[in-house]
C-alpha positions as CSV (number, residue, x, y, z in Angstrom):
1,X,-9.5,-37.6,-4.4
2,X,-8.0,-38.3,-1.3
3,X,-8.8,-39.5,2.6
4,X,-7.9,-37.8,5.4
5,X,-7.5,-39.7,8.7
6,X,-10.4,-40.8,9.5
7,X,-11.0,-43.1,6.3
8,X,-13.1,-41.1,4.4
9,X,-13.2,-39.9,1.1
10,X,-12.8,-36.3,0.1
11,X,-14.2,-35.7,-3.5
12,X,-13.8,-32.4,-5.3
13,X,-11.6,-31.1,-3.0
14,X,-7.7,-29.9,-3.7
15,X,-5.9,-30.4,-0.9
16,X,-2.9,-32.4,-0.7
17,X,-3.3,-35.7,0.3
18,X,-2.0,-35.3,4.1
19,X,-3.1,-33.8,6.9
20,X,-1.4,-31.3,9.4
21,X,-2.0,-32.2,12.7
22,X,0.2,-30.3,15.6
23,X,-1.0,-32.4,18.1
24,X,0.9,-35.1,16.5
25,X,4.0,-33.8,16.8
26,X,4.4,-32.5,20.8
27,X,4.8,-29.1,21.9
28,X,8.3,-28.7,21.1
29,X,8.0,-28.8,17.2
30,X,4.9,-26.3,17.5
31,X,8.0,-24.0,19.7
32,X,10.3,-24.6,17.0
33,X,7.8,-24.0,14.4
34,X,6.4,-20.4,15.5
35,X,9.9,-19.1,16.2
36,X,11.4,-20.4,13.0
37,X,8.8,-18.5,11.1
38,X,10.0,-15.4,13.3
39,X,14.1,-15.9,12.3
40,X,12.4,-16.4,8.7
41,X,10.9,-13.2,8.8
42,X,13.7,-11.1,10.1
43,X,15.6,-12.5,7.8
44,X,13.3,-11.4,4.8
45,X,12.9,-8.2,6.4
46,X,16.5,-8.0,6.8
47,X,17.4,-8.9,3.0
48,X,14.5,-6.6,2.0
49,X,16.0,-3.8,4.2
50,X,19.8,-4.5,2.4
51,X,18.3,-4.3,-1.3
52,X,16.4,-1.1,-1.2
53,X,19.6,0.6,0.1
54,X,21.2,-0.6,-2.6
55,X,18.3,0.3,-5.0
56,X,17.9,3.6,-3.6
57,X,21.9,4.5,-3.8
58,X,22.0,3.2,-7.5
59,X,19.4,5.2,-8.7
60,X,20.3,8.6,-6.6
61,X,23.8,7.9,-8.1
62,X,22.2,7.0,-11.1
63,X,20.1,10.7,-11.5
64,X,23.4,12.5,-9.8
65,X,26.7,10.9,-10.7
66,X,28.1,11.4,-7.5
67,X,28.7,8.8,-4.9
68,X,28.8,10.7,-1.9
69,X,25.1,12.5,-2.9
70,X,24.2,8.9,-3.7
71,X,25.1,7.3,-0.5
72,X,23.5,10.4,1.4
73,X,20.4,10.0,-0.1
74,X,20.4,6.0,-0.2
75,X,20.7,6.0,3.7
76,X,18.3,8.7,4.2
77,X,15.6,7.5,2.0
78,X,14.6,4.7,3.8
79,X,14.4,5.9,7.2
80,X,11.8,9.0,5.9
81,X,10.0,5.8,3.8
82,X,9.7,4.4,7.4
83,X,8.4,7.3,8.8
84,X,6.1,8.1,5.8
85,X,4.6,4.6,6.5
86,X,4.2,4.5,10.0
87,X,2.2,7.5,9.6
88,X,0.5,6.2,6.9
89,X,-0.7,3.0,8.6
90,X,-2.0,5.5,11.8
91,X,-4.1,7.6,9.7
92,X,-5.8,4.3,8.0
93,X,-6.0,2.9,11.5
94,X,-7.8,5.4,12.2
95,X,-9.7,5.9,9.2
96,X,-10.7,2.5,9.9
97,X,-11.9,2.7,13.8
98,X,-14.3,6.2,12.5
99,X,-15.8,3.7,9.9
100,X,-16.4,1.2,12.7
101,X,-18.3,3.6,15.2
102,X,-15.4,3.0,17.8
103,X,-14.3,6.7,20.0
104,X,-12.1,8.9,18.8
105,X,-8.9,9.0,21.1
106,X,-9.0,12.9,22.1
107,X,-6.1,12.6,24.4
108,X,-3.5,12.6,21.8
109,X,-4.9,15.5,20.1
């Protein structure tokens, strides 16, 4: 059980006992807020980026015993995985504006 600000009880409920409330704070922290996030997640994608490089040149160096084959593959790997996926996410895009009803873009074909 807890109250939120305006006094009154909140039964059953599991929410921490405090309230976020932006307004509260001005519109700086809400600025500093939304681009924090932002540096958090290039920094995640960043990281993420790093370690399947490295997961991707242990194993090919794993399967060939060679570091130069290794390294090759390792730097190429991801960069067809980005491709792969950016395709990926178009055709279920568009998978998913058919299902809606919406036009088929025929320009582009």
């Amino acid at each position: 059980m807890w109250q939120d600000k305006s006094d009154k009880v909140v039964r059953g409920v599991s929410t921490p006992p405090f309230k976020l409330d932006l307004a509260d704070e001005g519109d700086d922290s809400l600025e500093r807020k939304r681009f924090g996030g932002a540096k958090r997640n290039i920094a995640k994608t960043a990281t993420y980026a790093v370690m399947h490089f490295c997961v991707a040149i242990a194993v090919a160096f794993l399967l060939t015993g060679d570091v130069w084959i290794a390294l090759s593959i390792g730097l190429i790997e991801p960069v067809v995985q980005t491709i792969a996926y950016a395709l990926h996410e178009y055709s279920w895009s568009r998978k998913s504006r058919a299902s809606q009803g919406a036009p088929r873009d025929r320009s582009a074909a």
